[in-house]
N, C-alpha and C positions, 0 to 999 in steps of 0.2 A: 725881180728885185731891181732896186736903183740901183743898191751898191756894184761896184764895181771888183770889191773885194770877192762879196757872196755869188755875181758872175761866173768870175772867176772861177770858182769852185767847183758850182755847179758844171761850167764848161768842163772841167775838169774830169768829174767825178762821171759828165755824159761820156767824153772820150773812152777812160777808163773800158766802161757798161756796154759800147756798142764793140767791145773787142769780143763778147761772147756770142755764142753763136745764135743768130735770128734775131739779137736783142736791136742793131742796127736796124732794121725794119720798123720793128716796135718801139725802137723810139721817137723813128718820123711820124709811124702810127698815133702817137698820143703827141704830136702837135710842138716836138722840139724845133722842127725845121725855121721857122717864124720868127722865135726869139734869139738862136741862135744866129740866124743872117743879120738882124737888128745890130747884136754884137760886134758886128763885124765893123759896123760903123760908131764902133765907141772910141772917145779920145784917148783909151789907155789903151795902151802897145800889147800891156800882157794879156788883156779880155783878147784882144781882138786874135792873138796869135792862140789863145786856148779856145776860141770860138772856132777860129779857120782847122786846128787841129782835130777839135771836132767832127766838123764837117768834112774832113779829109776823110775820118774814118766809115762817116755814114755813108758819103759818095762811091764808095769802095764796092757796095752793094748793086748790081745793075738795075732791081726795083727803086732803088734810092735815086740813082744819076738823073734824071728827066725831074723827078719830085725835086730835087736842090734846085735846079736851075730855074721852073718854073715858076717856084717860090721868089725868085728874081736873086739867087745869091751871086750871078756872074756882074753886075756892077758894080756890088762891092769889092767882089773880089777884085776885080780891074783897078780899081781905085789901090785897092791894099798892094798892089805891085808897085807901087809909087812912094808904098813904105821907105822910111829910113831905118827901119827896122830889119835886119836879114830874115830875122826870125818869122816874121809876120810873111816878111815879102815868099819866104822859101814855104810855107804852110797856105798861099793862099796859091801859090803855082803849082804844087800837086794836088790841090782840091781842084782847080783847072783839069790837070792834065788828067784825073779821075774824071769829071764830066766830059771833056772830049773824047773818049770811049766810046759814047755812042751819040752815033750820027744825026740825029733831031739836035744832041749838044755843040758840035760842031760849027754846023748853023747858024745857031745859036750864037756861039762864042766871035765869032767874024761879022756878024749882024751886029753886035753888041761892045763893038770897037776894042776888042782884046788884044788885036794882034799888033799892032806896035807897043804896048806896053808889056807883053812877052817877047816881043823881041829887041828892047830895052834892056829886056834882062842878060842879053847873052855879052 
């Protein structure tokens, strides 16, 4: 959807869903990962901090962590550290700190100029 409102929700309603158990997998599985990282670069504060809580929860997953990042969510998320948002900025630093967990993420995250804008944040 365009709305931002219906987003919303949706983001919502995915956080909620990947709290049970396996559902987290299964919902990378059916192709949430793609619109949910889109999100992230939406001009409303609240998509982006219920998309990044989202994706905090999917990342949670070890089969998930490699799939978020490759999908490319670590520039936006870098970007969302620069929020003036706490909210956003504190939800897109433990989806961070979820994919630096494993070490191909890592890499990753330092390749992909994170680390002054994490350590911005201290």
């Amino acid at each position: 959807s365009h709305s931002p409102r219906v987003q919303l929700q949706a983001a919502m309603a995915l956080r909620n869903l990947s709290l049970l158990k396996d559902a987290d997998v299964a919902i990378v599985d059916q192709g949430a990962l793609e619109p949910l990282i889109a999100m992230l670069y939406s001009s409303d504060e609240a998509v982006q901090e219920a998309s990044a809580l989202a994706l905090r929860n999917l990342s949670v997953h070890d089969k998930n962590k490699a799939r978020v990042a490759r999908h490319g969510a670590i520039p936006a998320l870098v970007s969302l550290l620069g929020s003036l948002s706490v909210g956003v900025q504190e939800q897109a630093i433990v989806v961070m700190r979820n994919l630096s967990l494993d070490p191909e993420n890592e890499v990753r995250i330092v390749e992909e100029g994170a680390l002054p804008a994490i350590v911005n944040l201290l």
